[in-house]
N, C-alpha and C positions, 0 to 999 in steps of 0.2 A: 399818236394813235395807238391804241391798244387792241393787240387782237386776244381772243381766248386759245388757252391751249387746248390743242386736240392730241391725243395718243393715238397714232396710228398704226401700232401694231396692235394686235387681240389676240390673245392664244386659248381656248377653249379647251381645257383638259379633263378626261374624264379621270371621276375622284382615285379610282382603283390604278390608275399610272400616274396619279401625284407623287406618292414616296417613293417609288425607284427613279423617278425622273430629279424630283427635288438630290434625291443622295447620289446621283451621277454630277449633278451640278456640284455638288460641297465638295465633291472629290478633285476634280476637275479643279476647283479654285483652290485646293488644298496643295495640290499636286504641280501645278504651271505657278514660277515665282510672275510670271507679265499680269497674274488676276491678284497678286499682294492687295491691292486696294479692295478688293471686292471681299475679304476674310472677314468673318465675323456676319456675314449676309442676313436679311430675314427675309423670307417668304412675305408679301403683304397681299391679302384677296379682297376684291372689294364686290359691291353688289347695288346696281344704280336700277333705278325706278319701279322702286317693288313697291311702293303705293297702294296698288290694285290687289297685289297677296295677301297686305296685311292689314289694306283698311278694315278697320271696325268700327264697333258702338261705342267704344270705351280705352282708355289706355290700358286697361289690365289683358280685355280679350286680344287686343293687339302684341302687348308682351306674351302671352300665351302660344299666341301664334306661330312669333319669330322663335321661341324658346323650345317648339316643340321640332320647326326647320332646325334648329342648331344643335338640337341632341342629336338626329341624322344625321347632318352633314360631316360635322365635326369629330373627330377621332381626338379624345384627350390629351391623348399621347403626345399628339403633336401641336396643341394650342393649350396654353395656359388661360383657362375661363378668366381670369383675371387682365387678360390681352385684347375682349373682348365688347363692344360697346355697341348701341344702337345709337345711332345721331338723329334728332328728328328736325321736323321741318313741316311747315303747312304751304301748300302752295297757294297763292293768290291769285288769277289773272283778272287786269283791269278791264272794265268793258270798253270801252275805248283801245285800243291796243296796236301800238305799231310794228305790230309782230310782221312777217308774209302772209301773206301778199300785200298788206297794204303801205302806203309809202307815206314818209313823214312830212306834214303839209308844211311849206314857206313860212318861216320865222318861229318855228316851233321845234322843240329841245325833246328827242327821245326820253 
């Protein structure tokens, strides 16, 4: 049986105690030899179900979109644009669907 992985913790930071918190971390692993494995670290941020921010008409307005969010959000200083990517995806849902609430009938394969 395969289950899906869930991440259970979530830490919500706001942008302006990013970098003193990030460089308390680097020091912190610089400093304690029991973090040696953790040297050399990256920060990785991610950003799930923005669908709805950036739906558009067109793949260009949509790149526009996200590109005008990431001149705000991002500080050059500390991300290499070249570090950088938009992953896409279309979502499908079948009409039929044995999603919840409803249950898979007898002799039938999710």
């Amino acid at each position: 049986m395969q289950v899906s992985r869930t991440q259970l913790l979530k830490y919500f930071i706001q942008p302006e105690k990013l970098s003193t918190i990030w460089d308390y971390v680097l020091e912190a692993i610089q400093g304690n030899p029991a973090f040696a494995d953790f040297r050399g670290v990256t920060l990785f941020a991610t950003a799930k179900d923005l669908k709805y921010r950036y739906m558009s008409t067109s793949l260009e307005n949509m790149r526009s979109k996200w590109e005008q969010q990431y001149k705000w959000a991002v500080n050059p200083e500390f991300q290499a644009r070249g570090q950088a990517f938009i992953d896409l995806g279309k979502q499908i849902t079948a009409q039929g669907t044995y999603l919840f609430p409803y249950t898979i009938p007898k002799g039938q394969e999710p």
